[in-house]
C-alpha positions as CSV (number, residue, x, y, z in Angstrom):
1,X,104.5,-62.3,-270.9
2,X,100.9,-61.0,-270.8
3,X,99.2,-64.1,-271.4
4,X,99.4,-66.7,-268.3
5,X,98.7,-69.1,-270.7
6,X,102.3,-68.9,-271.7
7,X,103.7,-68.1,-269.0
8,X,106.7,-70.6,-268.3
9,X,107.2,-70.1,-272.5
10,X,109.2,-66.9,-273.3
11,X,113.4,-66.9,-273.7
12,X,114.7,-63.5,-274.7
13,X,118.3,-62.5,-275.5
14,X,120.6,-59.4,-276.3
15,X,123.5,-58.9,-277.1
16,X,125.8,-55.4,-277.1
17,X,129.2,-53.9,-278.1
18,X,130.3,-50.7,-277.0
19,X,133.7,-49.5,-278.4
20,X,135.8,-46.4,-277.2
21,X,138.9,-44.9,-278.8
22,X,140.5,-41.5,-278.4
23,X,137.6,-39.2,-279.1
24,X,135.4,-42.2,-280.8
25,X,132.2,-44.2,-279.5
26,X,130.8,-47.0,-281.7
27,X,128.1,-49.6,-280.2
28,X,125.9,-52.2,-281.7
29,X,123.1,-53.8,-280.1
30,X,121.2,-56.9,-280.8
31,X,117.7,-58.1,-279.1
32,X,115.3,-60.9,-279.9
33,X,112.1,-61.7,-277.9
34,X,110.3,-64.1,-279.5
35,X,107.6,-61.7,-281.3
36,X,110.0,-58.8,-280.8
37,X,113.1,-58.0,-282.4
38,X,115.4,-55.1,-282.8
39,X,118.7,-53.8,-283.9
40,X,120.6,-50.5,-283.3
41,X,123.8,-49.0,-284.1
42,X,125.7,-45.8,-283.4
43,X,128.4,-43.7,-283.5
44,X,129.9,-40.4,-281.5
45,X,133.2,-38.1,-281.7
46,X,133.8,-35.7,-278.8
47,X,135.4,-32.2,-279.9
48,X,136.2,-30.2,-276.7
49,X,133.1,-29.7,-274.9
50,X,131.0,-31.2,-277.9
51,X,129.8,-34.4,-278.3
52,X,128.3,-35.3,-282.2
53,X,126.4,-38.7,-282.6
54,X,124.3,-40.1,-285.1
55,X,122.3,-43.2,-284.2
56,X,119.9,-46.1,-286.5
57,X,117.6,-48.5,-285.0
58,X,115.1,-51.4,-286.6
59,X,112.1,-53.1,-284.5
60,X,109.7,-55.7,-285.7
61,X,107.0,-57.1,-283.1
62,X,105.0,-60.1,-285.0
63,X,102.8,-59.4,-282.2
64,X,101.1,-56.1,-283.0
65,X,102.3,-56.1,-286.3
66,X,104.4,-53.5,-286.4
67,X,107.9,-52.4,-287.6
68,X,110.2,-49.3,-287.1
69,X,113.0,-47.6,-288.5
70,X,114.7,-44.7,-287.4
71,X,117.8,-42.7,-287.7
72,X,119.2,-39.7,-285.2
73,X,121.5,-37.0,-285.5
74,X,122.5,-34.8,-282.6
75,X,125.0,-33.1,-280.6
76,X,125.3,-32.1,-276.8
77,X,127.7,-29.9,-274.9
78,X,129.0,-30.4,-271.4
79,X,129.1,-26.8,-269.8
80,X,131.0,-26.4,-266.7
81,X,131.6,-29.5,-264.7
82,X,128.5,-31.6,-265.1
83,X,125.8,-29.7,-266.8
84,X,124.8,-31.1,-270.3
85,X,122.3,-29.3,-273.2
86,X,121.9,-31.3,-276.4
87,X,119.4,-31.3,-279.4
88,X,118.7,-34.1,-282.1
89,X,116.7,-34.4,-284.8
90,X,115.2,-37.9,-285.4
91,X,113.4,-39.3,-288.5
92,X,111.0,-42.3,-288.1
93,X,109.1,-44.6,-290.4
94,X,106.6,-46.7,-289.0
95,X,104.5,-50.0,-291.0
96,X,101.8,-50.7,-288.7
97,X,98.2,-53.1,-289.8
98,X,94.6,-51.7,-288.4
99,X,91.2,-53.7,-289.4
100,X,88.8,-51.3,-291.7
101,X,85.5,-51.2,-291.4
102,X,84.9,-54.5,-293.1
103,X,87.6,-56.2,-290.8
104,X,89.9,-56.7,-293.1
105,X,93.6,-56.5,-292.3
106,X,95.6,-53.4,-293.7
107,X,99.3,-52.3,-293.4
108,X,99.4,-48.2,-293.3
109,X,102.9,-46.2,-292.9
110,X,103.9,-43.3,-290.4
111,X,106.4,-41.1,-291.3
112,X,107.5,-38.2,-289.0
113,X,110.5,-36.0,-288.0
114,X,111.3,-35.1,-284.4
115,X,113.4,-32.7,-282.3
116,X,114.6,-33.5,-279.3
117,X,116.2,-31.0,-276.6
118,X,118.4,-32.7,-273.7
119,X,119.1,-30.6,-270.6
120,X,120.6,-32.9,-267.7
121,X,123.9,-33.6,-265.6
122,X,126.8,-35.7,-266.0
123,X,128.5,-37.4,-263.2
């Protein structure tokens, strides 16, 4: 932790699943820090060279005062051996609190759409 007050005071755990059958992937992951928690889940099917995947996640941190949710859809292709492209497109919703100009505490919201390209290797 930041704060050295605190420092002998933090316990943190996560926990995952990662499941492969055939042409399937499902996982599941689980993490809680304290002031920081988070969730995620997925899912995948290869088709030849193609690999399809759609993906959901949820944060809170009590901290900053913030939470998160956001879902992904994307595909990838492995092209010869080891060389990968992909693309995704990724929705996020964001709650989030500022101080106005009277210092009073308010929660706003963030919406936004992303898209991702992926060019990399695979060993």
């Amino acid at each position: 932790p930041a704060d050295p007050a605190h420092a002998g005071d933090h316990t943190a755990w996560q926990v995952g699943v990662r499941v492969e059958r055939d042409s399937m992937l499902f996982g599941l992951s689980l993490l809680d820090a304290g002031d920081y928690a988070a969730m995620s889940a997925g899912a995948a099917l290869d088709r030849g060279q193609w690999r399809f995947g759609v993906e959901a996640g949820l944060s809170d941190d009590s901290l900053i005062h913030e939470s998160q949710r956001a879902v992904q859809f994307a595909a990838s292709r492995l092209i010869g051996d080891h060389a990968l492209v992909g693309f995704a497109i990724r929705h996020e919703d964001t709650r989030f609190s500022r101080l106005d100009a009277s210092g009073q505490r308010r929660v706003d919201t963030r919406d936004g759409v992303s898209v991702l390209l992926e060019a990399g290797l695979r060993y």
